[in-house]
C-alpha positions, 0 to 999 in steps of 0.5 A: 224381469217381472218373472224373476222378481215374482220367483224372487219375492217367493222364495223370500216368503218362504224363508221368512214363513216360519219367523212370522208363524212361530213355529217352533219345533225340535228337529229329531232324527228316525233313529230317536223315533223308532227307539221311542216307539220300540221302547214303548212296544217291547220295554224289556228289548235288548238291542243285539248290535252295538256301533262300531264307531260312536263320534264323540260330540253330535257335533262331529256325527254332523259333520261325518252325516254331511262329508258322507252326503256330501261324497255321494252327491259328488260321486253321483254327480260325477258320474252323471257328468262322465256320461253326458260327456261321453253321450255328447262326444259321440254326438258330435261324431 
């Protein structure tokens, strides 16, 4: 019990960590990194490649970022799942 509320009383710190501290910073991604520090390398490149597909809000480039996330973890999972049961059913033979 007394383990638990510790673990408990952490994760609560931690969560509340960055409110009391102030910390307040813009969450940028690698693309936007690596165009700046292009940019400031090679000022006249010329990107070679266009997206195929560009989503019309950041919105909805979320939502596709995390449904692909959320079917590879569910693929990796699965497949994970599926091998532990085969290694268990064999087990019991």
């Amino acid at each position: 019990m007394k383990k638990s509320l510790v673990i408990i009383l952490m994760v609560c710190l931690l969560v509340a960590m960055p409110f009391v501290l102030g910390i307040h910073g813009e969450f940028g991604g690698s693309d936007g990194q690596a165009e700046s520090v292009i940019t400031e390398m090679a000022p006249d490149y010329q990107p070679w490649f266009e997206p195929v597909f560009e989503p019309a809000s950041g919105e909805i480039e979320s939502l596709l970022f995390t449904l692909q996330g959320s079917l590879g973890a569910a693929v990796i999972f699965y497949i994970l799942g599926f091998y532990q049961g085969r290694r268990s059913r064999h087990a019991d033979h």
